[in-house]
VOZADREN-850485 format. One record per residue (C-alpha): x, y, z negated. Coordinates in pm, whole numbers, plus 50000, padded with zeros to 5 digits. Example, Ala and Ser with C-alpha at 12.3 -4.5 7.8 and 13.67 -1.06 7.14 Angstrom:
<recs>
512304955049220
513674989449286
</recs>
This chain:
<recs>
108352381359579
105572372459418
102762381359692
105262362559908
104692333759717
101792328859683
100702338960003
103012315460164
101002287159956
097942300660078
098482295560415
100202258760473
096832237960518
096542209860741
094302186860880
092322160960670
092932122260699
092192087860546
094512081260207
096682051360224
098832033659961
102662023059982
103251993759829
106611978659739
107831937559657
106171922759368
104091954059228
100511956759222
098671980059456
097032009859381
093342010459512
093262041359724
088952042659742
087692072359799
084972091559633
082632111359896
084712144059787
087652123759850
089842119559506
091272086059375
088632068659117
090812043159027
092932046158732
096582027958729
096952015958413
093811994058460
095321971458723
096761936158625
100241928358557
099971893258467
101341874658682
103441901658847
105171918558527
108691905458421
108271920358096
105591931657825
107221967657855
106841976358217
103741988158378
102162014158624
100652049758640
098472057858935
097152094059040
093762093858823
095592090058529
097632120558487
094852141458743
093512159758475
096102160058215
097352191558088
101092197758204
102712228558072
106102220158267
106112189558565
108662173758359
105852161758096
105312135358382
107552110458249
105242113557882
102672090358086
105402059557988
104492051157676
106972060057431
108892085257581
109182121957478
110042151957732
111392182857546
112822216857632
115702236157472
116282263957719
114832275058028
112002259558280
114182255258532
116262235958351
116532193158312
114282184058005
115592171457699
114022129657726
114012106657429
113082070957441
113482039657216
116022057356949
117692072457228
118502110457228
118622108757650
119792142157661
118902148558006
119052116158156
122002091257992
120302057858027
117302068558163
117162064458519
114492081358745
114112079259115
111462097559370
110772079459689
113622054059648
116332081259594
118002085859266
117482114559079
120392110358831
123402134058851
126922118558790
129902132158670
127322167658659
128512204158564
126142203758260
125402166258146
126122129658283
123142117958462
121462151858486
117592141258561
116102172558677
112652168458783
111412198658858
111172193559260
108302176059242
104742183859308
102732161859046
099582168959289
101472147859552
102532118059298
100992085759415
101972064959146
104722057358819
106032027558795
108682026958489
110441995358270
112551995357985
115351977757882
118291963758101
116221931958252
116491942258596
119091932958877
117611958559107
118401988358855
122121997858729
123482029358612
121682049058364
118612020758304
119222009657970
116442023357801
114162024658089
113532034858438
111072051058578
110122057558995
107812081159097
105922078159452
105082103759632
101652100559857
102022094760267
098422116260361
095382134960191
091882123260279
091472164460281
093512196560268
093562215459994
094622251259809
094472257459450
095472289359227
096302288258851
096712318058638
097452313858291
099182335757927
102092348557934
102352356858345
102062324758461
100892318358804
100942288359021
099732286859388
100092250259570
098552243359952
098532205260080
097132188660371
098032161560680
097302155161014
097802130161257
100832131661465
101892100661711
101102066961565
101592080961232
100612111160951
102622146560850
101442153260491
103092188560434
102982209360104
104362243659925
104352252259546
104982282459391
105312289059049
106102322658867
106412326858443
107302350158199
106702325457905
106112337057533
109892346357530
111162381857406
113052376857668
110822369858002
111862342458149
111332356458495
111142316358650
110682323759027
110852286059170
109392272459487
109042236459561
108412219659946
107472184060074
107122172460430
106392137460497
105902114760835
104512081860761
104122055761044
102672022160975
105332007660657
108112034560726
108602071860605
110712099460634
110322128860385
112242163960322
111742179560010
112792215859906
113212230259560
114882267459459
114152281559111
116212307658901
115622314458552
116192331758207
116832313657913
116032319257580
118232285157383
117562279157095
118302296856785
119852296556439
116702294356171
119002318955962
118252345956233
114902341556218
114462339055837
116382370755783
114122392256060
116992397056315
115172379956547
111282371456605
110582331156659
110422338057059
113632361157022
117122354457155
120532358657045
122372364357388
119832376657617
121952369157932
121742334057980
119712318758271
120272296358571
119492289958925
119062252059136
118712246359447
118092209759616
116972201559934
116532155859970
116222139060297
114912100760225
113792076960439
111892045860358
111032011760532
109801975960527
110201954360828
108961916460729
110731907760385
113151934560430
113171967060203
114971997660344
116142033360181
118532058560278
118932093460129
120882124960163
120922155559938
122092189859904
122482207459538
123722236359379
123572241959033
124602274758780
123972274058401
124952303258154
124902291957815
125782303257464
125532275957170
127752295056871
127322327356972
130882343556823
132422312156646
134952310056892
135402347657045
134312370756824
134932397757070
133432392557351
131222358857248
131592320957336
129082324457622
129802298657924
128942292458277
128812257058428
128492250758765
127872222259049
128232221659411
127722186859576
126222165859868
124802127759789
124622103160082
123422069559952
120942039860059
119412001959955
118501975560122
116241947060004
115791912060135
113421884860007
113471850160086
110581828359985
112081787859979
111331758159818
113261735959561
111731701359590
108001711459554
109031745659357
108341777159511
111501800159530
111611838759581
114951848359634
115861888059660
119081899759765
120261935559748
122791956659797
123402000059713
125892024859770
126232059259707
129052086159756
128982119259586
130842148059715
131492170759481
132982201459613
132952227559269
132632212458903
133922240558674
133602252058326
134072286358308
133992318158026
131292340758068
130662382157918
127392391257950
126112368658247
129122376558437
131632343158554
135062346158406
138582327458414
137562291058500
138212269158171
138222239258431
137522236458789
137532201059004
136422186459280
135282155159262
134662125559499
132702094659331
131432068059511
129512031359448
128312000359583
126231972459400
125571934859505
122931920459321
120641885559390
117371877059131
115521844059193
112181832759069
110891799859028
107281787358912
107581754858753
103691755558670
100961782158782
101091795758439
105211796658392
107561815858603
111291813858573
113391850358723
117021844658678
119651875558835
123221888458845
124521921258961
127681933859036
128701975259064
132081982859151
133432027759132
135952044259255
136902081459146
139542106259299
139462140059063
141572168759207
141812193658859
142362227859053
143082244458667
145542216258516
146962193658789
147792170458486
144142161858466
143822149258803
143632113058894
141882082359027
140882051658967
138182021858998
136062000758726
133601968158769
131091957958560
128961924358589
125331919158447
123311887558409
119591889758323
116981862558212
112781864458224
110861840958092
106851847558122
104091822558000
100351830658077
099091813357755
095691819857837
093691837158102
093871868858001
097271865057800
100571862857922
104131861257691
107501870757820
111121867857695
113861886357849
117651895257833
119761913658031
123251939258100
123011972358234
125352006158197
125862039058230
128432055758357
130712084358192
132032118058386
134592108158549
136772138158438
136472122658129
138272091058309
141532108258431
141312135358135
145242138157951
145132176757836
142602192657627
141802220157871
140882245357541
143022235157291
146022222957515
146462193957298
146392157357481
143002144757509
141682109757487
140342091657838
137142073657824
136262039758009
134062051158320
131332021258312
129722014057946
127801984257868
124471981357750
123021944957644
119231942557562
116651913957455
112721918457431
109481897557360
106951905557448
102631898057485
100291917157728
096411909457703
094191922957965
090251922758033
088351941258300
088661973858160
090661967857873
094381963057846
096891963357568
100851953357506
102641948157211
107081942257238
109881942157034
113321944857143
117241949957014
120001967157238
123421971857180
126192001957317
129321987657372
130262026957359
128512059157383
131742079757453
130702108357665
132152139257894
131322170057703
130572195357975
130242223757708
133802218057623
135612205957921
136642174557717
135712142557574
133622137357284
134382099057132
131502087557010
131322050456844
129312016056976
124972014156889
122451986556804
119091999356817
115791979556792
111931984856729
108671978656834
106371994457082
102481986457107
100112000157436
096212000757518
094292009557792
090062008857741
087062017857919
084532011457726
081972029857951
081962037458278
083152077858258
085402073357938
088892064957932
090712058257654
094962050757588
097682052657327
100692044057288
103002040056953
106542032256908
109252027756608
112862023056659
116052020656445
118862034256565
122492030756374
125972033256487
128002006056457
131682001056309
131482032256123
132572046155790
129832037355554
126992066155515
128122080155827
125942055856045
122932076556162
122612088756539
122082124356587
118342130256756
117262096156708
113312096556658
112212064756437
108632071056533
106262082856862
102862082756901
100952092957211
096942092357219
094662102657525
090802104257575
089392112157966
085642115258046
084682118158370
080732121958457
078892116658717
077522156558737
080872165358841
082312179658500
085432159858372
087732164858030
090812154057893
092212157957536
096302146157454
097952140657131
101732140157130
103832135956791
107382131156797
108872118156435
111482132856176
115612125356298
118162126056157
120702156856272
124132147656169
125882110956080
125212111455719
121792119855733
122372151255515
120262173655780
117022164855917
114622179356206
110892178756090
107812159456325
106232179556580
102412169356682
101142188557018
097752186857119
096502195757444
093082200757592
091602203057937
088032205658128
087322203958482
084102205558658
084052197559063
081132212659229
080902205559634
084552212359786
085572231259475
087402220059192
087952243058850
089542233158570
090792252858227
094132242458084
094172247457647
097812236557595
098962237757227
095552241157170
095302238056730
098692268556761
101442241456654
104012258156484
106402227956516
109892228856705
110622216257067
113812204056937
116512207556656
119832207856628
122542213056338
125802225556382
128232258656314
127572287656474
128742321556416
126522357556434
128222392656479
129112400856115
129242368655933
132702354655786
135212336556054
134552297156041
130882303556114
127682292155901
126242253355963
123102256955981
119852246356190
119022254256534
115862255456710
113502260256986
110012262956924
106812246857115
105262275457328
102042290957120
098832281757236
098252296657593
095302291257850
095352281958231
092782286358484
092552266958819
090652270059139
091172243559399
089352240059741
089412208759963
088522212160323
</recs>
């Protein structure tokens, strides 16, 4: 399989064109120059907002500035928004673990992530609500990130109250290309790109294959394989992508196992856990005149074994689970704006509209032996479908004020047929309305101010919507409210130069509810209403030609609300992240690129009696392009961090120990320090 692979990446190469950028309403435009060996020179973060930004905490990414940054896993994209933290507490193949503004995301609750207009987001998902699983992407194909935080945005709804973020994929290659990475612990990567033209348009095509072992006792045996094919005529697009991957898993681990010597740091507990995905996305993108278009269909199938406790539960045969998800997504947007006048005002009015329809065939829960599926604890099927009306109008009183005032409407419905418990079957609907206010003041030339407020949501599983039974315990079981509010202020101040750029915000949001659908348990898990708020600061600076500099530091406070006193802390809620970056690129061809990552202290349970310790990750990289050829050496970890991915505390139970189980701490480590080496070759 692996030959296969990576001969199969070897040989897709196509034809070499001119690179082009999509642009979208009111963002700015990534300069697409070319260099005489063809790559982007321009870097993202360097272009102006003022004037186009509604808020201090939204901004852009283009190609050159992630190029040469040291990934160890394509999730880590999302780390180039500044304050937001991409962890891992199982397998590869599996969603990353995202936190952001106080927020333990999980993998994706109110963080909202879209690829070429489609939504990422899983609802109502076999493993977590709003599943973001990023994997399918290629990052060598990713144009350009655009993200925003907060709830400011009409355009945005479920899952966007501490930020979105929307990747863009490119439409052609000024050149094909290859490239081969080998790296520690039997990692290899192959990846061939290229485009052509075809009609009155461009097919960029692309295939990535990846294969790891990881540092794991257990190899990790990650076989995935990722495709893109993309027609792009004049300001439309229609793109297929194509992502498999199956996996081991090593979770993570109680510290008392490790302490005592049962197992190593890499080692497991159940060494038959592991998963498998499989998506394959249809999207297709247009703009005719002031019109915005997007339509999207896709396929996915998902299959997670897990095993949290170990023997709390079972202490026969173990507490090990297997989740599954079996679904087609049809869905689309469309955009309209509509530049008037009110008396000698200029107007732009947008008016949107979305819908999307899940069809969820298999949802189950089910008990697991040694990798094997057992009797389901819960099966479903699922159908969950939504439509959104939304208008946003901005007025410039002066050429130095402007005025963006929206509302937008989502309305669900839910059928759940419970194939385990009829009595957990139902349907049902639920609307939720949200205003939002921006306010932004260029003070001076290079300084603008902004003010905003807003309403956003996210929405629960809706299992845990027509839920009356306990499916476990047989005991009744408490419903939850399918659409949660989320309200959010900010102010903010952005200053920008000619090569140097820097933000500074503060902002407060408030959780009418976090109650959530616990797909580990096949129940609900109440949880109580949040206020968070903190500050986040930004800077982008060239101070020569061939050196780039950026960082990026946030604090947050994060508290529920309502609760018993001393019992107020949020589980996994970071008070601190700081991100810091270098980048030299010289003119003899050799380039580098050094990261700092450090993720702060949080607290573990509600009373603050358990507490995870800060991990810092530093990551180092050097590249040095000679004619068509391109090589590059990867240092991740590079100073052997000993630190932990991520920590959690809870009761778990190991073959021998007394019934009622041991609290204790449970963690996955950062992978040691490993190398990768790269080769690419343009044509």
């Amino acid at each position: 399989m692996r030959a296969a692979i990576v001969m199969a990446a070897v040989c897709l190469v196509g034809i070499a064109g001119d690179a082009v950028a999509q642009t979208g309403p009111a963002i700015p435009v990534i300069d697409r120059s070319l260099s005489s060996e063809g790559e982007i020179v321009v870097y993202g973060r360097s272009l102006p907002q003022i004037g186009l930004a509604l808020s201090g905490s939204q901004g852009v990414v283009g190609y050159r500035d992630f190029e040469d940054r040291p990934l160890s896993r394509v999730g880590e994209l999302v780390e180039n928004v500044p304050g937001v933290i991409a962890t891992q507490h199982s397998g590869t193949g599996k969603a990353n673990q995202y936190f952001l503004r106080g927020f333990n995301l999980d993998h994706g609750t109110d963080f909202a992530g879209f690829v070429d207009g489609a939504p990422v987001n899983m609802r109502t998902h076999g493993h977590g609500q709003g599943y973001l699983d990023l994997n399918f992407l290629i990052p060598e194909l990713v144009e350009r990130i655009d993200y925003r935080k907060g709830p400011y945005f009409a355009d945005t709804g479920d899952f966007s109250a501490a930020g979105t973020v929307k990747f863009t994929t490119v439409d052609r290659l000024h050149a094909p290309l290859i490239e081969a990475t080998v790296g520690s612990f039997g990692y290899y990567r192959a990846l061939a790109a290229g485009s052509a033209s075809l009609g009155d348009g461009h097919l960029l095509a692309a295939i990535d294959g990846t294969l790891s072992d990881g540092p794991w006792v257990l190899d990790e045996r990650l076989r995935k394989v990722n495709g893109l094919v993309k027609y792009t005529a004049g300001d439309w697009s229609l793109g297929l992508t194509g992502y498999h991957a199956t996996w081991a898993a090593t979770d993570q681990v109680p510290q008392r196992a490790v302490d005592s010597g049962l197992i190593g740091r890499f080692g497991n507990i159940d060494p038959y856990l592991g998963g498998t995905t499989t998506r394959i996305g249809l999207t297709a993108t247009g703009r005719a005149a002031d019109t915005a278009i997007n339509l999207y269909t896709i396929a996915y199938s998902f299959r997670l074994t897990s095993n949290f406790t170990y023997f709390l539960d079972d202490p026969v045969n173990g507490d090990e689970f297997q989740q599954r998800d079996r679904r087609l997504i049809f869905g689309g947007s469309l955009a309209r704006d509509f530049p008037t006048t009110i008396g000698r005002l200029p107007v732009t009015v947008t008016l949107g509209s979305e819908g999307r329809y899940d069809a969820i065939g298999k949802i189950g829960l089910y008990d697991s032996i040694a990798g094997m599926r057992g009797a389901p604890v819960r099966q479903d099927k699922v159908d969950e479908a939504s439509g959104a009306l939304y208008g946003q109008a901005t007025v410039a009183p002066t050429d130095r004020l402007r005025l963006t005032l929206g509302l937008r409407g989502d309305l669900y419905g839910y059928k759940v047929r419970a194939q385990t418990l009829a009595a957990n079957s139902g349907r049902g609907t639920d609307f939720i309305l949200g205003p939002n206010a921006a306010l932004a003041w260029r003070a001076a030339d290079h300084l603008e101010l902004y003010a905003n407020y807003g309403e956003s949501f996210h929405s629960n599983d809706a299992r845990g919507a027509t839920i009356r039974i306990d499916p476990v315990t047989g005991d009744p079981a408490d419903r939850v409210q399918l659409l949660v509010k989320a309200r959010g202020s900010e102010v903010g101040a952005r200053y920008e130069r000619s090569r140097f750029s820097a933000s500074l915000v503060a902002y407060y949001l408030t959780l009418g509810s976090e109650l959530v659908f616990s797909g580990d348990g096949g129940t609900t898990e109440p949880n109580d209403a949040t206020r968070r708020y903190g500050g986040e600061a930004t800077l982008f600076w060239r101070p020569l030609a061939w050196l780039a500099l950026d960082g990026s530091a946030a604090l947050s406070h994060a508290r529920f609300r309502g609760v018993a006193p001393g019992r107020t802390r949020i589980p996994n809620s970071a008070s601190n992240v700081l991100s810091l970056g270098a980048a030299i690129d010289l003119p003899s061809g050799l380039s580098a690129s050094a990261r700092l990552r450090h993720f702060g202290a949080a607290p573990l349970i509600e009373d603050n009696t358990a507490r995870s310790r800060a991990t810092t990750l530093v990551n180092l990289g050097t590249y040095y392009r000679v004619g068509r050829f391109k090589l590059g050496v990867d240092l991740l970890n590079a100073f052997g961090s000993k630190d932990n991915d991520i920590t959690y505390f809870y009761a778990s139970r190991l073959q021998g120990e007394a019934a009622g189980g041991v609290e204790d701490y449970h963690v996955h480590p950062v992978e040691p320090r490993q190398v990768r080496v790269s080769v690419r070759a343009s044509f």
